[in-house]
C-alpha positions as CSV (number, residue, x, y, z in Angstrom):
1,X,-20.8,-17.1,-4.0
2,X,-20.5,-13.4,-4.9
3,X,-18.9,-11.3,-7.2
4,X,-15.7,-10.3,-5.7
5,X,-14.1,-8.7,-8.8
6,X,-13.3,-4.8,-8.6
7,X,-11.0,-2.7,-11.7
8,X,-8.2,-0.2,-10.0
9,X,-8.1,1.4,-13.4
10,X,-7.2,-1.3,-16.2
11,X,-5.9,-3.3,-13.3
12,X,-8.6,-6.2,-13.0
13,X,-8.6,-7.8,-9.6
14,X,-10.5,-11.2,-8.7
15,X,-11.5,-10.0,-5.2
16,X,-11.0,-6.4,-3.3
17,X,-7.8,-8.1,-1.1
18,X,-4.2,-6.8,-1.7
19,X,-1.3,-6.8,0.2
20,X,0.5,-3.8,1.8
21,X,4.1,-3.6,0.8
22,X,7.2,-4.3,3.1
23,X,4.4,-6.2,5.2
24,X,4.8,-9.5,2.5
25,X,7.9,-9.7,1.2
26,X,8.3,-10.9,-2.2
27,X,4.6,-13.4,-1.8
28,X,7.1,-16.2,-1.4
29,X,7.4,-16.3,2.2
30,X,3.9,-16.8,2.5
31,X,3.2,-19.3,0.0
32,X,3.2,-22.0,3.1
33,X,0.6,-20.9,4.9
34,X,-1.8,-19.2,2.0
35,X,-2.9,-20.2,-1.8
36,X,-1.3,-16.7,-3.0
37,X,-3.7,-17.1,-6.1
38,X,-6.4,-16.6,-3.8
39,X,-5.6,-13.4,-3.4
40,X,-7.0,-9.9,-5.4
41,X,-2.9,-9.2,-5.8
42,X,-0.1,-8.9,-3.6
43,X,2.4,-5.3,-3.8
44,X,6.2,-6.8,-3.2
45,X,8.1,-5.1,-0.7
46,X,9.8,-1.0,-2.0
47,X,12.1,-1.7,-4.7
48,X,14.2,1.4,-5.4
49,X,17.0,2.0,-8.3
50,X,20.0,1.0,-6.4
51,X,20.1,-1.4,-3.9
52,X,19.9,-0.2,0.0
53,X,20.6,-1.2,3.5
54,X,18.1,-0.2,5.4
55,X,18.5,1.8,8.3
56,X,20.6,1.1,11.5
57,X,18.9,-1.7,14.1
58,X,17.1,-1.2,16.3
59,X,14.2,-0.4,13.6
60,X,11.3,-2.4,14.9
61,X,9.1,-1.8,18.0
62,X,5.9,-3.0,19.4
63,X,3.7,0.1,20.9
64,X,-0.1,-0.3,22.2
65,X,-2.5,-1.4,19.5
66,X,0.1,-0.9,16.8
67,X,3.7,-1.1,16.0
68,X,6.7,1.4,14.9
69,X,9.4,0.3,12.0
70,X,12.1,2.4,10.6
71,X,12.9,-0.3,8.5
72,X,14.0,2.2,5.6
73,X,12.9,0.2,2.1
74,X,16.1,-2.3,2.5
75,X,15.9,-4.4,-1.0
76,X,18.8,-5.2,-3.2
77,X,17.2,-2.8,-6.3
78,X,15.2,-3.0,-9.4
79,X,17.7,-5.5,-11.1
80,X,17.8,-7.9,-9.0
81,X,14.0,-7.9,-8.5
82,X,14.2,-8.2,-12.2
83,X,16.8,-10.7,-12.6
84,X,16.2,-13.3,-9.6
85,X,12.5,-12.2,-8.3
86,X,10.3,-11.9,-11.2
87,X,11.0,-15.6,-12.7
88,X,10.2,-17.0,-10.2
89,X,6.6,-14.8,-9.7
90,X,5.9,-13.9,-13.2
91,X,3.5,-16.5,-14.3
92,X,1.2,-16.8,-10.9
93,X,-2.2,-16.7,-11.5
94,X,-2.6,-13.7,-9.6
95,X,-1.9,-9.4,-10.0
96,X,2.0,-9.2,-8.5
97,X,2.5,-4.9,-8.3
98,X,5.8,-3.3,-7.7
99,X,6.1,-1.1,-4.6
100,X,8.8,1.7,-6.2
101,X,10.2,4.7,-4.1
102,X,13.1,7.0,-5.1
103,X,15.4,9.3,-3.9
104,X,14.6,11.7,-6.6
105,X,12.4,12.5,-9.3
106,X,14.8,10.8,-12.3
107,X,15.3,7.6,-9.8
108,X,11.6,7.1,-9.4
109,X,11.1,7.7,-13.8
110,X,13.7,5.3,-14.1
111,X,12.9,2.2,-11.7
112,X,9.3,2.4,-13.5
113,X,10.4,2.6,-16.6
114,X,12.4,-0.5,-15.7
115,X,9.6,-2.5,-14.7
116,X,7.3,-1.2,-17.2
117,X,9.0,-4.0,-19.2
118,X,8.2,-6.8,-17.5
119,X,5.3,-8.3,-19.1
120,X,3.4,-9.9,-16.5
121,X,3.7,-7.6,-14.0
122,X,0.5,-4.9,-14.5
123,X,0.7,-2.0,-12.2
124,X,3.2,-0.4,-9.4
125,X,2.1,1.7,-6.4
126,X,4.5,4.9,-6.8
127,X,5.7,5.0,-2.9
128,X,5.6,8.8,-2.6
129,X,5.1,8.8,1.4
130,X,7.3,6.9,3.4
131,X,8.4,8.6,6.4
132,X,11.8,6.2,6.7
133,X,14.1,7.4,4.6
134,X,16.3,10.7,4.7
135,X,15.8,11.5,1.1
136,X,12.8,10.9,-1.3
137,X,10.0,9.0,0.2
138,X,7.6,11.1,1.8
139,X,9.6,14.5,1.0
140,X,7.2,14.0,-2.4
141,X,4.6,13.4,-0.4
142,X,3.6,16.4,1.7
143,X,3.6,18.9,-1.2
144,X,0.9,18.9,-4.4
145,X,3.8,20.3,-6.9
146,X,6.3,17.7,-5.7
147,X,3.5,14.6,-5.7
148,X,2.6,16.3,-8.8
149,X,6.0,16.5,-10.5
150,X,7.2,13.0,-9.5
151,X,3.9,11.1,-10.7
152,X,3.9,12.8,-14.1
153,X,7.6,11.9,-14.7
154,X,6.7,8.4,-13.6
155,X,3.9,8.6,-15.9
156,X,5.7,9.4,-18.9
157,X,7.8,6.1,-18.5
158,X,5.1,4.0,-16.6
159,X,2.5,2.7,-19.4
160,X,0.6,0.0,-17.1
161,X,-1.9,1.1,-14.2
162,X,0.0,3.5,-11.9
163,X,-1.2,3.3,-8.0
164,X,0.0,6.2,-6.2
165,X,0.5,5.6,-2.2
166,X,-0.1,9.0,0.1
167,X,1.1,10.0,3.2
168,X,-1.0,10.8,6.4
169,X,1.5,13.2,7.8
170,X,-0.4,16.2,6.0
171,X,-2.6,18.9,6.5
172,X,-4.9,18.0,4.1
173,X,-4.5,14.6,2.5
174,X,-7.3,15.4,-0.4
175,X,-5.4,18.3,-1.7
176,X,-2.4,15.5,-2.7
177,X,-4.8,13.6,-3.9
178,X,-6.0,15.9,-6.1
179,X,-2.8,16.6,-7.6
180,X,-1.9,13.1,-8.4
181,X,-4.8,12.4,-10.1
182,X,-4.4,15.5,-12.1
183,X,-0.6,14.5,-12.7
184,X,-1.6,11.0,-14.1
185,X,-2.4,9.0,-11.6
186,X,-4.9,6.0,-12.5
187,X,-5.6,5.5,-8.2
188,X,-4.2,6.6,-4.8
189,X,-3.5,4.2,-1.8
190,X,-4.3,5.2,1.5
191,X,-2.6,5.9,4.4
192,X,1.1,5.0,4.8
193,X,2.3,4.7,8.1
194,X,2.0,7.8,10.4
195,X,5.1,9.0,11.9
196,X,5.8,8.4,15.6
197,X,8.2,7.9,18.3
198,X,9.0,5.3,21.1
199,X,10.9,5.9,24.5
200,X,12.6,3.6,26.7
201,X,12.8,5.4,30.2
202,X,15.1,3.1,31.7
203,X,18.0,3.7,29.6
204,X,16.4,7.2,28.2
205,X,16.9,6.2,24.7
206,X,14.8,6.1,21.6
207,X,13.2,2.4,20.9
208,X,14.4,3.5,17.2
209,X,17.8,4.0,15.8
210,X,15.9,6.7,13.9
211,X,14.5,8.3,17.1
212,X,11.4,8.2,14.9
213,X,9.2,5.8,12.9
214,X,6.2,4.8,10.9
215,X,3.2,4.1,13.2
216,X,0.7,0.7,11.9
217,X,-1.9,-1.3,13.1
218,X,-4.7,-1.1,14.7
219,X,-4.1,2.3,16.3
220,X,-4.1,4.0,12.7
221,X,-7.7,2.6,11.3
222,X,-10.0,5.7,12.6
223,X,-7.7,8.0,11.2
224,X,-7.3,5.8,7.8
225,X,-10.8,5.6,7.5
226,X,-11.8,8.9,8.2
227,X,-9.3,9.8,5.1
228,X,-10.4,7.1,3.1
229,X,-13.7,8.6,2.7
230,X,-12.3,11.7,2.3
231,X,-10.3,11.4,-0.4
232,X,-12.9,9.1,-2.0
233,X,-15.4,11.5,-2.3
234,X,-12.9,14.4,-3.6
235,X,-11.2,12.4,-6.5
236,X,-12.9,10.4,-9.8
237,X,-10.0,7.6,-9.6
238,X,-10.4,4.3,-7.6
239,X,-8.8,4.1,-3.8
240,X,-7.7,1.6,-2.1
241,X,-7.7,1.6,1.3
242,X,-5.0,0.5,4.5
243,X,-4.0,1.1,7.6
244,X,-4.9,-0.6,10.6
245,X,-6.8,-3.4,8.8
246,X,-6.9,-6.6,10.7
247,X,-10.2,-8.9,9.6
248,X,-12.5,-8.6,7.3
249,X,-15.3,-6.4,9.1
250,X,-12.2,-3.3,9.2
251,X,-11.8,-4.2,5.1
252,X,-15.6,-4.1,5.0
253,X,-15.8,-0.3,6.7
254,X,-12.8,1.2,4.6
255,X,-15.0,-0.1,1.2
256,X,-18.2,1.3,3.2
257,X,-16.2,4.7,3.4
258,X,-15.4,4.8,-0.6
259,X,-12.0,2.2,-1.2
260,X,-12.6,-0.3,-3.8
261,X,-9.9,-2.3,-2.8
262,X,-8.0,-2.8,0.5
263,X,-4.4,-3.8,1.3
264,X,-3.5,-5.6,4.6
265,X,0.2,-5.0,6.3
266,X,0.9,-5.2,10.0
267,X,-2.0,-8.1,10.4
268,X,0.1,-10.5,8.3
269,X,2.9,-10.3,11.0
270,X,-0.1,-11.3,13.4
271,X,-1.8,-14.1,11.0
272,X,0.3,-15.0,8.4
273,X,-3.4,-16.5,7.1
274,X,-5.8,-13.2,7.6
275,X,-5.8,-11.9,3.8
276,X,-7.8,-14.8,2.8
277,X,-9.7,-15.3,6.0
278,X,-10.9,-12.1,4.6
279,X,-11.6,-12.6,1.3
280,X,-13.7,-15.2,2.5
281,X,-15.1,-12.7,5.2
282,X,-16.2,-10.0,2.9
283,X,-17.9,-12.9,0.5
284,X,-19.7,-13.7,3.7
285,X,-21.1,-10.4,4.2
286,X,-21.8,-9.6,1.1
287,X,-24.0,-12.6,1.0
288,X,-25.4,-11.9,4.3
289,X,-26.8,-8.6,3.6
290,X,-28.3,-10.0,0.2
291,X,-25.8,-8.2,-2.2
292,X,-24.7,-9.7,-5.5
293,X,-21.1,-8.3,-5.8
294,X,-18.0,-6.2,-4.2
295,X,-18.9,-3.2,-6.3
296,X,-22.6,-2.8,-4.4
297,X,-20.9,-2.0,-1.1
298,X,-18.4,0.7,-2.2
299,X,-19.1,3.7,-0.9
300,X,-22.2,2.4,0.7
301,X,-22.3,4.1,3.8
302,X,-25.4,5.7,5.4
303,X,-24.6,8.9,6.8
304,X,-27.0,10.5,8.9
């Protein structure tokens, strides 16, 4: 058996698998079909300050090789996670992180500082890129001052590891990076959705209430990847990589290209199963190509 363990800062995970929020719900829903303790961690779906609604249905849709959602972080808000959630996950034997997002700078610095009470739960990835909402989200995301200026106020309240999640939908995703890292940040998760559209000729409608949506799956992975290692090589802090991950040879490539950790999201709709499938698949190849531990193949790739 090999050493699966991997640090995202102070963050000490048992193998490289995590879970990509609003992909998982609160862990719960899949505690029939996995052990979740098997797991590295699992990130809980976006909690926000207040609670939300989501956006208008329709807000799901299947495209070639992936899938659009305009889902628009729908949770009931930070207290409630606190109040009914967190008993009930708090003393798993495995890493549960807080997916936060805001609508401004103060509602991000205060959601963290909310959770940064709860003992047993050790990090949060700061949701600075989603591309569903109409204020917040990924309006940080696209700019270094504003990823800059949101992750050091989050900073200042947030005492625990502090995972920072980027957006594709940028010119150059290294130059956020960067500034995150620079602002505070103790790792970066990579990519978010990417936004896209879906058309229904017959009726000559959008798919999406929103008109537009986040992109996942399968259709995503070359261009996760290929930012993966970018970002990887530009910043000192750990990354974890997502985005179009759906067995264990993708989660292999994204730790080849530089992540130390991975998160799986649209394959769980797929196989409720696949995130340990893949622990157990890396484990394989790591034994298979006479490694000792996780740690030996990040950043391992050859290039010519």
């Amino acid at each position: 058996m090999a050493d699966l363990r991997v640090n995202i800062g102070a963050l000490k995970l048992k193998n490289p698998v995590l879970t990509a929020s609003g992909t998982f719900g609160y862990g719960e829903e899949f505690a029939d079909f996995i052990d979740l303790t098997r797991l590295g961690g699992f990130i809980v779906k976006g909690t926000t300050l207040h609670p939300r609604e989501g956006n208008p249905y329709p807000r799901m849709a299947e495209t070639p090789m992936g899938m659009l959602n305009a889902v628009g972080l729908q949770n009931k808000g930070v207290h409630y996670f606190v109040e009914q959630i967190y008993p009930r996950l708090k003393d798993l034997n495995t890493n549960v992180i807080v997916n936060v997002s805001g609508s401004s700078v103060d509602d991000y610095s205060e959601t963290a500082a909310i959770i940064n009470e709860l003992d047993n739960i050790p990090a949060i990835e700061l949701n600075i890129s989603c591309p569903n909402v109409k204020h917040g989200g990924m309006t940080f995301g696209v700019h270094p001052d504003a990823a800059a200026e949101v992750v050091s106020a989050v900073r200042m309240a947030y005492h625990k590891t502090l995972i920072v999640k980027l957006t594709p939908n940028v010119t150059d995703i290294t130059e956020i990076a960067k500034a995150v890292e620079d602002a505070g940040a103790d790792s970066v998760s990579l990519i978010n959705t990417m936004l896209g559209m879906a058309i229904d000729s017959e009726r000559r409608k959008p798919l999406l209430s929103t008109i537009t949506g986040g992109l996942s799956g399968p259709c995503v992975k070359p261009v996760a990847l290929r930012m993966v290692w970018q970002v990887a090589k530009a910043v000192k802090i750990p990354v974890v990589g997502l985005g179009g991950i759906m067995n264990a040879t993708d989660a292999i490539e994204f730790m080849l290209a530089g992540a130390t950790a991975v998160e799986l999201g649209t394959a769980n709709f797929i196989d409720p199963a696949i995130t340990v499938k893949v622990v157990d698949g890396i484990n394989e190849y790591i034994d298979r190509h006479g490694f000792k531990s996780a740690h030996e193949i990040i950043g391992a790739l050859e290039v010519y």
